[in-house]
ROBA-341738 format. One record per residue: residue number from 0; residue in three letters; x, y, z of N, C-alpha, C in turn. Coordinates in nm, 3 decimals. Layout:
N
<site NUM ALA <X Y Z> <X Y Z> <X Y Z>> ...
END
This chain:
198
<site 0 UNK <0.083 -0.120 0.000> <0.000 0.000 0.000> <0.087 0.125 0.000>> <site 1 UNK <0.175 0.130 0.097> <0.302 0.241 0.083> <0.354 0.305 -0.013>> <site 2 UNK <0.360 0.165 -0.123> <0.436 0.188 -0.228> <0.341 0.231 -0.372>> <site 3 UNK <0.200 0.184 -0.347> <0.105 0.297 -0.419> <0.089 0.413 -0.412>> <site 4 UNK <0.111 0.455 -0.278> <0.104 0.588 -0.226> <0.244 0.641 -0.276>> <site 5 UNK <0.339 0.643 -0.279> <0.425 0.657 -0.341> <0.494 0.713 -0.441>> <site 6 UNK <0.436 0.601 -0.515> <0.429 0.607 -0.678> <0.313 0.714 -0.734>> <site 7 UNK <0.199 0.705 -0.693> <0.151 0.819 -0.668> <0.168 0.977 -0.665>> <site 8 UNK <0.240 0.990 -0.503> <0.229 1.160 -0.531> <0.358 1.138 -0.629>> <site 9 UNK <0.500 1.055 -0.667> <0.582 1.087 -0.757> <0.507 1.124 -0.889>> <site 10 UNK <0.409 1.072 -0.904> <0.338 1.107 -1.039> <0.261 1.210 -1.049>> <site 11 UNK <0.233 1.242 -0.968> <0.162 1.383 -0.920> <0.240 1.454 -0.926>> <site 12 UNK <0.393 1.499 -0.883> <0.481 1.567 -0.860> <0.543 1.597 -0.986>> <site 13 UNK <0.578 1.493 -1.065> <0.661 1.483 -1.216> <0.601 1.601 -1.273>> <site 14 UNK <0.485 1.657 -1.322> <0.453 1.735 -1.386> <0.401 1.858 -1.326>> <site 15 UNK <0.420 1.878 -1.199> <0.472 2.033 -1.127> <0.637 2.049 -1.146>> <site 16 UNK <0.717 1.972 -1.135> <0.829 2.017 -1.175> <0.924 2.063 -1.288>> <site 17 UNK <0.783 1.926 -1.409> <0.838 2.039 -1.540> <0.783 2.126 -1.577>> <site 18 UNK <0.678 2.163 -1.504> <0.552 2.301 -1.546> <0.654 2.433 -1.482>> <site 19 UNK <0.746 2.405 -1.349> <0.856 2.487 -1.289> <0.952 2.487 -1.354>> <site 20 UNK <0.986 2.399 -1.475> <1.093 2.440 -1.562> <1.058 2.503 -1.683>> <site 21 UNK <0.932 2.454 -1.694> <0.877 2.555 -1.842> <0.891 2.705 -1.823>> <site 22 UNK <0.814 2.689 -1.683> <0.753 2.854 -1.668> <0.937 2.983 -1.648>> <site 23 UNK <0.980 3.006 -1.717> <1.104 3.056 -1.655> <1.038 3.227 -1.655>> <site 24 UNK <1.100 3.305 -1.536> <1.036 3.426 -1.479> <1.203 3.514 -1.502>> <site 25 UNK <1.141 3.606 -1.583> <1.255 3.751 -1.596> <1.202 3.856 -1.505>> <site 26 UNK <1.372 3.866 -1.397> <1.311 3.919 -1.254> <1.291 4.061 -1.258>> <site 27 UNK <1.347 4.102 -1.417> <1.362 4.231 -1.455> <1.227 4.321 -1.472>> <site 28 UNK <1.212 4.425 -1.378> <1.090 4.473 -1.356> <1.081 4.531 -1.492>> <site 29 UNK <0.932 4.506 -1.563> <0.848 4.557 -1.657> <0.922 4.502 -1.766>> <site 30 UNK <1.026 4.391 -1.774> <1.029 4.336 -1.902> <0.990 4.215 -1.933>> <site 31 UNK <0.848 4.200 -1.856> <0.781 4.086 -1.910> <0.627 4.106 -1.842>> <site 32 UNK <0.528 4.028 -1.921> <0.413 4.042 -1.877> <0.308 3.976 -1.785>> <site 33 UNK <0.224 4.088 -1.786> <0.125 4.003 -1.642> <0.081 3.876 -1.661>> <site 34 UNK <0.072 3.794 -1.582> <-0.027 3.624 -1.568> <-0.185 3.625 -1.614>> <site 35 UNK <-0.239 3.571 -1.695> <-0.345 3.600 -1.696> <-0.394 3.405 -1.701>> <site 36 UNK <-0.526 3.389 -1.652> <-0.563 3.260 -1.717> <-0.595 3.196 -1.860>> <site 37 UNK <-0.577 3.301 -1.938> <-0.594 3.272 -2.116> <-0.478 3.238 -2.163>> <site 38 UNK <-0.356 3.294 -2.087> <-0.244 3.277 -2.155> <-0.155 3.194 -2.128>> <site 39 UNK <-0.054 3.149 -2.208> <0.029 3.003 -2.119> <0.146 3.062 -2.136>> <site 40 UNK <0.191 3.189 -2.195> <0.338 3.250 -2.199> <0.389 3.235 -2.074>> <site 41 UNK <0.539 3.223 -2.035> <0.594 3.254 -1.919> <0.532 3.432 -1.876>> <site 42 UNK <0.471 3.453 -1.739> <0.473 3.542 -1.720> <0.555 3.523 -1.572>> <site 43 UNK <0.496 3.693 -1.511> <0.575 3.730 -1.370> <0.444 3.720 -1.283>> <site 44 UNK <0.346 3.713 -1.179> <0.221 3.749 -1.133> <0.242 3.850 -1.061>> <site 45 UNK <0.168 3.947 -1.039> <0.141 4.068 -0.958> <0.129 3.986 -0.805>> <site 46 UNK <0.093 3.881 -0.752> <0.116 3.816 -0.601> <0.159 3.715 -0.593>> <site 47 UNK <0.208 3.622 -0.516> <0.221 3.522 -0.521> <0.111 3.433 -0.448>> <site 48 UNK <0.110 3.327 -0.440> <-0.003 3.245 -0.380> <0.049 3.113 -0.290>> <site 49 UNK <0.016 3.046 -0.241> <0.114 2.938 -0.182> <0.011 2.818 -0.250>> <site 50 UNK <-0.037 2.845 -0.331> <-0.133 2.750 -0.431> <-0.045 2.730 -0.587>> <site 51 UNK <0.034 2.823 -0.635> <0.128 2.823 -0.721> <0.220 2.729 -0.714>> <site 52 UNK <0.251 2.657 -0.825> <0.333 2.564 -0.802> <0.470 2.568 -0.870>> <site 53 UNK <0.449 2.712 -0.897> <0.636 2.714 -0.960> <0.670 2.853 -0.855>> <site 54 UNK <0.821 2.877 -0.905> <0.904 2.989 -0.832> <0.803 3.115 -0.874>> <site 55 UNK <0.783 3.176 -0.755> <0.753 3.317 -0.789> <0.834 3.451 -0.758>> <site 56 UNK <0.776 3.540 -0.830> <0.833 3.688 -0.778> <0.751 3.792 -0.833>> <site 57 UNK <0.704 3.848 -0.733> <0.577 3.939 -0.748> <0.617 4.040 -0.837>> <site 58 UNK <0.558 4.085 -0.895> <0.520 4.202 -0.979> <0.499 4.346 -0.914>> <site 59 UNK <0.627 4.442 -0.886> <0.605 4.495 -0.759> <0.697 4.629 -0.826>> <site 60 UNK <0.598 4.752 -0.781> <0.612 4.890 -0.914> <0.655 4.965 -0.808>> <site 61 UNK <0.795 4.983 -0.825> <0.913 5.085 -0.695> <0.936 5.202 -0.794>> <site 62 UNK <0.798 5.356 -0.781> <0.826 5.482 -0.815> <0.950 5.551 -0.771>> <site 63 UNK <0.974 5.499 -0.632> <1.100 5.597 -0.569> <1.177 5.496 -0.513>> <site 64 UNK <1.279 5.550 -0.478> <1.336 5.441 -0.398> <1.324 5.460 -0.231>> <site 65 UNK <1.380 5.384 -0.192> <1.344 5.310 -0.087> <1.384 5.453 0.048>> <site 66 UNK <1.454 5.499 0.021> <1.524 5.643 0.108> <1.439 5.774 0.040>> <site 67 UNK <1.377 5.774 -0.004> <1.318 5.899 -0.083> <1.380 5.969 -0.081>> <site 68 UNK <1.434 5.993 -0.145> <1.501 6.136 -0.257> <1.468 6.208 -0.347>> <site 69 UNK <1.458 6.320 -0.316> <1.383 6.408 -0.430> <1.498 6.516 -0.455>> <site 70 UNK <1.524 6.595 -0.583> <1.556 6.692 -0.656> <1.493 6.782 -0.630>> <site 71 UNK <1.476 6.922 -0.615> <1.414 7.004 -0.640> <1.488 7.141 -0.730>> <site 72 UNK <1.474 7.151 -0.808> <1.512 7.228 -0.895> <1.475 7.411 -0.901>> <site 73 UNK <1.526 7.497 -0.904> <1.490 7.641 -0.880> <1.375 7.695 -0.959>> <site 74 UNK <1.461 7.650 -1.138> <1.399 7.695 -1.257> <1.335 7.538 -1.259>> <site 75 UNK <1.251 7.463 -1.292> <1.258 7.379 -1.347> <1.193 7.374 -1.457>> <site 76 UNK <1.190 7.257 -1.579> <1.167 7.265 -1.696> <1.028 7.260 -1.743>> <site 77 UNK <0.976 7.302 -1.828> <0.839 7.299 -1.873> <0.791 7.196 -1.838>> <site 78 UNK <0.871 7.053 -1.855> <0.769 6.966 -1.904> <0.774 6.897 -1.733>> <site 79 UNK <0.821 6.991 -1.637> <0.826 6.941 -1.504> <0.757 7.028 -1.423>> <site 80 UNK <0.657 7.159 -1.484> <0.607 7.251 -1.381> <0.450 7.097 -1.300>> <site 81 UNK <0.424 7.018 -1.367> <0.313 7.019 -1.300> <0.324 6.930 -1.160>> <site 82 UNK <0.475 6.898 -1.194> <0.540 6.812 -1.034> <0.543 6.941 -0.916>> <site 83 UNK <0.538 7.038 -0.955> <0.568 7.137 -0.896> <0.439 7.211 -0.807>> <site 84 UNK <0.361 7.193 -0.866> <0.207 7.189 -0.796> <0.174 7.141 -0.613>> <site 85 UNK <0.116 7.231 -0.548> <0.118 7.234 -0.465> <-0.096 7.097 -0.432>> <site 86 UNK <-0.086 6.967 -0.379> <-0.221 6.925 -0.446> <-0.327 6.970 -0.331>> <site 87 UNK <-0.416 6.977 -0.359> <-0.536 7.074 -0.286> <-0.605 6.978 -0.245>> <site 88 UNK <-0.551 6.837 -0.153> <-0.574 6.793 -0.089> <-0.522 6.741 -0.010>> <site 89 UNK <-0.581 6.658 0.091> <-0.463 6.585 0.195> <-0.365 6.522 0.132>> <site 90 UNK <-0.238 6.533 0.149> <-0.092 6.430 0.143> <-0.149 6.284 0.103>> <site 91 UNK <-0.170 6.189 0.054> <-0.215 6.109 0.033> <-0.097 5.967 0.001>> <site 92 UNK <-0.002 6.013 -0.108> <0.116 5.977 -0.164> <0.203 5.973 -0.152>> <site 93 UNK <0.337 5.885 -0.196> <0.491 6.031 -0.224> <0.494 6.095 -0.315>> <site 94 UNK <0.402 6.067 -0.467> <0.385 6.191 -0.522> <0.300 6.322 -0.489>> <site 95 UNK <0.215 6.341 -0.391> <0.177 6.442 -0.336> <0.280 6.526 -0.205>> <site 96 UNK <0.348 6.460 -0.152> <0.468 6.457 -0.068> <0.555 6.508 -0.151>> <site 97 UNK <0.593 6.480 -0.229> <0.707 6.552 -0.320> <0.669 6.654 -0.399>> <site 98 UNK <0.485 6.697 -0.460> <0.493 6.771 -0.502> <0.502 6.874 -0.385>> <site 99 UNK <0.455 6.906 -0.265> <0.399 6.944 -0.166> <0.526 7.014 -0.140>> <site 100 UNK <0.649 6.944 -0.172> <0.814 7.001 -0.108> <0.840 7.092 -0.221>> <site 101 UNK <0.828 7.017 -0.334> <0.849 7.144 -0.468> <0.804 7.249 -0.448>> <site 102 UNK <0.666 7.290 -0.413> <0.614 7.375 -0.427> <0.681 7.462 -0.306>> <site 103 UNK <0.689 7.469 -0.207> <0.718 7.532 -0.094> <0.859 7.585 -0.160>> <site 104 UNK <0.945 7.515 -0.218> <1.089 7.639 -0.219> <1.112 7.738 -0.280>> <site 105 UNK <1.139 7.842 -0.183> <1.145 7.946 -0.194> <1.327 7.969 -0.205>> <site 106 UNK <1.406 8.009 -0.313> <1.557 7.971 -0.317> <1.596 8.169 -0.238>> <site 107 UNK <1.710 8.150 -0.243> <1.773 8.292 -0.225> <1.738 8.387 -0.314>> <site 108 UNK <1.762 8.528 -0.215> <1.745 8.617 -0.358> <1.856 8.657 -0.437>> <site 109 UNK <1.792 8.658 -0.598> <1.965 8.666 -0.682> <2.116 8.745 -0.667>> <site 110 UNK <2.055 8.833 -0.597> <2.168 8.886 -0.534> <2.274 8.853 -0.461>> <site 111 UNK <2.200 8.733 -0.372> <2.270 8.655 -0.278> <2.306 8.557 -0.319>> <site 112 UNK <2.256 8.524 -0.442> <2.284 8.336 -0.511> <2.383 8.311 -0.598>> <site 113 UNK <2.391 8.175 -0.607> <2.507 8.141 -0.660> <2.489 8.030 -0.780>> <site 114 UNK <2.491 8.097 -0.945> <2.470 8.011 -1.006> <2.513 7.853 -0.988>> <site 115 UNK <2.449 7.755 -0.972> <2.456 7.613 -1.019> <2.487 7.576 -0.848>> <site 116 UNK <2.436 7.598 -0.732> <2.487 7.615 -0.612> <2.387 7.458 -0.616>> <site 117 UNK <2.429 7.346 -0.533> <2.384 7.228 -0.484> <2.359 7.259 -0.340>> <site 118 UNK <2.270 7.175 -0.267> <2.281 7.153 -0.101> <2.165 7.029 -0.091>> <site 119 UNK <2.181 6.956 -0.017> <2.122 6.821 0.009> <2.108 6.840 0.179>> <site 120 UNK <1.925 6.803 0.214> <1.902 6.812 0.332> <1.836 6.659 0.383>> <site 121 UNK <1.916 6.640 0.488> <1.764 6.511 0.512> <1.714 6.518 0.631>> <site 122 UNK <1.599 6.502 0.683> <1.491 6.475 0.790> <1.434 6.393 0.784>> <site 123 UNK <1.321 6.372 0.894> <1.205 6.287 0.895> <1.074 6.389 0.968>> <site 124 UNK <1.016 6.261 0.930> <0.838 6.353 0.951> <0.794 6.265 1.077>> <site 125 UNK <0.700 6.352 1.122> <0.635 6.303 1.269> <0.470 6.255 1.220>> <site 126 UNK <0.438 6.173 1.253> <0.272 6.142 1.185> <0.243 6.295 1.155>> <site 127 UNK <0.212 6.402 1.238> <0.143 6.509 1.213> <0.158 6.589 1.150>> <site 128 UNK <0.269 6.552 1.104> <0.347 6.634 0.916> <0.401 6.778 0.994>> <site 129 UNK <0.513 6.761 1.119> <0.568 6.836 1.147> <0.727 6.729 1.129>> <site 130 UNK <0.845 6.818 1.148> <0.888 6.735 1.119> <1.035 6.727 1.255>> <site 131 UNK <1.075 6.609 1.259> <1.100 6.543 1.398> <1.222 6.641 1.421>> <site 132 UNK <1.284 6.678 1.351> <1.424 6.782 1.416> <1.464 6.881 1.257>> <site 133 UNK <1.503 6.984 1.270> <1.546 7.038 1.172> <1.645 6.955 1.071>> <site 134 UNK <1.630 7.037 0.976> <1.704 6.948 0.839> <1.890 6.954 0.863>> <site 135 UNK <1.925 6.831 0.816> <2.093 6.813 0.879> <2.141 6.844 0.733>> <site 136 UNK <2.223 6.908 0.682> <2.296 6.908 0.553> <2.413 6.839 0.540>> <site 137 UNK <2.369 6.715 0.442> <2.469 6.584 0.391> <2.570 6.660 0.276>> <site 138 UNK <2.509 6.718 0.203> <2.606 6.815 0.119> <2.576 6.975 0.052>> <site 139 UNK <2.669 6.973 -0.005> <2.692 7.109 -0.046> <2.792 7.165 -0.131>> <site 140 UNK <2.739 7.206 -0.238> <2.880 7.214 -0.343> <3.049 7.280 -0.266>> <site 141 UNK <3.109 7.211 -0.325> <3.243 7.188 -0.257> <3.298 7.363 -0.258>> <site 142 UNK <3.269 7.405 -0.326> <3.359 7.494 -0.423> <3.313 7.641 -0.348>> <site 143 UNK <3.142 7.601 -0.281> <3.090 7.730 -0.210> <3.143 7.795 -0.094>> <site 144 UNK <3.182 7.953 -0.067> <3.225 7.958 0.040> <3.093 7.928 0.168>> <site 145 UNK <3.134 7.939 0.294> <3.055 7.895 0.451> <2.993 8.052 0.393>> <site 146 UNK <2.941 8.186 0.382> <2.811 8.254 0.361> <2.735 8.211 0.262>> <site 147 UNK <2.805 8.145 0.180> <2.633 8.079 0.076> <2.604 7.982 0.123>> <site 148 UNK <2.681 7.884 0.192> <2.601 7.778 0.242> <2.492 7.797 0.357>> <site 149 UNK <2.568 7.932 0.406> <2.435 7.936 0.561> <2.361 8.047 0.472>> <site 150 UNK <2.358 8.090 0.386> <2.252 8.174 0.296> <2.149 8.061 0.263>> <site 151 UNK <2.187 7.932 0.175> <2.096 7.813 0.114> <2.040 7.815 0.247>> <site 152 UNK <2.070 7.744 0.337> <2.050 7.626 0.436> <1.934 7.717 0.514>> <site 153 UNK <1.958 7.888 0.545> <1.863 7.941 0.589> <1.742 7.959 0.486>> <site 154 UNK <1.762 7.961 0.365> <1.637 7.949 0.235> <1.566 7.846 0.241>> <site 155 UNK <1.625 7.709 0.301> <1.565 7.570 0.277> <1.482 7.560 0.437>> <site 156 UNK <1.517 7.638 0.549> <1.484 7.562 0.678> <1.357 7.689 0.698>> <site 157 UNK <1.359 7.823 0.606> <1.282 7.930 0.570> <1.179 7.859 0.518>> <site 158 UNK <1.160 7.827 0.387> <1.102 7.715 0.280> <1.009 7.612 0.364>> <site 159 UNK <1.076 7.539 0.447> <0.983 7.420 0.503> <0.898 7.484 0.617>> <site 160 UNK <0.977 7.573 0.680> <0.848 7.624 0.833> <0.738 7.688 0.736>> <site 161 UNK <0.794 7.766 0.630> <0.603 7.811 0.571> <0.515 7.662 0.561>> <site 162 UNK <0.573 7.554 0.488> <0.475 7.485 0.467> <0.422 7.363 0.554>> <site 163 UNK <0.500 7.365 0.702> <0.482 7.309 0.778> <0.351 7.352 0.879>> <site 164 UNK <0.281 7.279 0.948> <0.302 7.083 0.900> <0.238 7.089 0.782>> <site 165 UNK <0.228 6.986 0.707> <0.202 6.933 0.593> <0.068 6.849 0.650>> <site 166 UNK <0.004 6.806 0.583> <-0.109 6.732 0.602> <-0.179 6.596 0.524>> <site 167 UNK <-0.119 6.527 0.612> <-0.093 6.377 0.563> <-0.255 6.311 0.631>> <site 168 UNK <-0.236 6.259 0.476> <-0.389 6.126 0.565> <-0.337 6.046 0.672>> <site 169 UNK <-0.410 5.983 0.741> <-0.364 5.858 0.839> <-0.261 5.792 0.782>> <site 170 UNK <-0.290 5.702 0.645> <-0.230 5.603 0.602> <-0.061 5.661 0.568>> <site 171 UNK <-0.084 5.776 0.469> <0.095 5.821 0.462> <0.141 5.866 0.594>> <site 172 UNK <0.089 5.918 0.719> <0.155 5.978 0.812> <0.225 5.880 0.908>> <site 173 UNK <0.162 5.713 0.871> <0.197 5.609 0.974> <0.313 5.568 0.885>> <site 174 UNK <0.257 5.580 0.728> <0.378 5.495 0.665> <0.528 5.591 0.643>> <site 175 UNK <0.540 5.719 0.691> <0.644 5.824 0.667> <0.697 5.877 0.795>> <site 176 UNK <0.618 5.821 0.921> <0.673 5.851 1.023> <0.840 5.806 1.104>> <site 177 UNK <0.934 5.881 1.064> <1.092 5.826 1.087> <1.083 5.846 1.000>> <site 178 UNK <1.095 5.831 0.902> <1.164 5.766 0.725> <1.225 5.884 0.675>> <site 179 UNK <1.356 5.873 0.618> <1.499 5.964 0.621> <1.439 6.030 0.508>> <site 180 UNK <1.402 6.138 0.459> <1.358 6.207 0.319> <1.518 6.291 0.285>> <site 181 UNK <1.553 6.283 0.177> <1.702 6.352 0.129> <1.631 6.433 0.001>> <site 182 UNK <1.684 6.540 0.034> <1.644 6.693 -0.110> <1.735 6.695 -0.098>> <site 183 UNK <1.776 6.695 -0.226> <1.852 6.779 -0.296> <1.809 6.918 -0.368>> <site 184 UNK <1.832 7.031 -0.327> <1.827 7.162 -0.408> <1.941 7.184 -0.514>> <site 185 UNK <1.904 7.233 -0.633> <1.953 7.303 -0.735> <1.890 7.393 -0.775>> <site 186 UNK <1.998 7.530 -0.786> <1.985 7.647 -0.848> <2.016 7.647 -0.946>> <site 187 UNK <1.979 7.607 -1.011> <1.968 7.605 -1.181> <1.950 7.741 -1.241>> <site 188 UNK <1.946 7.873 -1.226> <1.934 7.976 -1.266> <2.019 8.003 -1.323>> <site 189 UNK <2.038 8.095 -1.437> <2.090 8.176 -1.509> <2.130 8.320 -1.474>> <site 190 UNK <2.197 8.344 -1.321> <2.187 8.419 -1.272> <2.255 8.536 -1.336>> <site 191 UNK <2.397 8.486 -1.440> <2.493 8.605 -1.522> <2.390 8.673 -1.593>> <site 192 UNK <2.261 8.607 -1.661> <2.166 8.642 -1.756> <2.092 8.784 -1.693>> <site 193 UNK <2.088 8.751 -1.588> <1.989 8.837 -1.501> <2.007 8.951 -1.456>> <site 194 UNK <2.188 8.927 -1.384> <2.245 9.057 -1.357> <2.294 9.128 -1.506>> <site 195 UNK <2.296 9.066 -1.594> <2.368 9.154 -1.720> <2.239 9.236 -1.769>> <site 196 UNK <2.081 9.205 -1.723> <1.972 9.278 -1.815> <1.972 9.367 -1.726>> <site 197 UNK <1.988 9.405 -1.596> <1.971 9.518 -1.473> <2.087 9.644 -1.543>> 
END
């Protein structure tokens, strides 16, 4: 009887293991397509199941990365004003979170600025979209003297108290509470342009 049983699930088994060699999965996000039940192509599935009987790896869409980092740019380009939008509702996202930071900077005035000037800040947020300690500066173009850097750094810590707190639904304020946010600012201005028309 043992040995029916046996022989059995081996025969049962034989053809889950070559259905796990047919199916081969490219782990490369978005270069291959969704699972559907019509189709028998190798796909990737959007979940896995513990009912699946080959290797999986979910189907899983990473907008930002994992440290959020955002750019914010002075001038930025046409085809980037609408990131720049401040959204006229609760925080919901990290794309409402990031537009929410765009919108708030306010850079130096040209007088005081320094074409192509970099500075990188990072913090974290408190559920209540205040945020847990002032911004620490990771960098800063090398080349700037110490008055433009405490010129930026007072533009950027200026910049966030207007738009503080921010106003996060429940769900982003639990999922952003701690979590290291890094800006980068660029002055992208054309500032020689500006003083040469005065």
């Amino acid at each position: 009887m043992l040995r029916i049983v046996v022989l059995v699930l081996l025969m049962v088994a034989a053809p889950v293991t070559a259905d796990a060699r047919r199916r081969q999965i490219n782990p490369v996000p978005f270069a291959h397509t969704p699972c559907s039940v019509l189709d028998e192509r190798p796909c990737t599935p959007s979940f896995c199941s513990v009912y699946g009987p080959w290797p999986c790896i979910p189907e899983m869409n990473y907008p930002y990365g994992q440290n959020l980092q955002l750019t914010i740019e002075t001038r930025p380009a046409k085809d980037q004003l609408a990131k720049y939008q401040k959204p006229d509702h609760d925080l919901d996202t990290i794309a409402d979170l990031f537009g929410a930071l765009r919108s708030c900077w306010t850079p130096p005035a040209e007088d005081d600025a320094r074409a192509g000037m970099q500075m990188t800040v990072r913090f974290s947020f408190k559920r209540t979209g205040d945020m847990v300690a002032p911004p620490r500066v990771t960098f800063a173009t090398p080349s700037a003297p110490a008055d433009t850097r405490a010129i930026y750094l007072k533009a950027i810590n200026a910049s966030l108290e207007t738009c503080l707190p921010l106003k996060f639904t429940s769900g982003l304020g639990g999922a952003l509470a701690g979590r290291p946010i890094a800006i980068r600012y660029v002055d992208n201005r054309d500032l020689n342009k500006t003083s040469e028309q005065r």
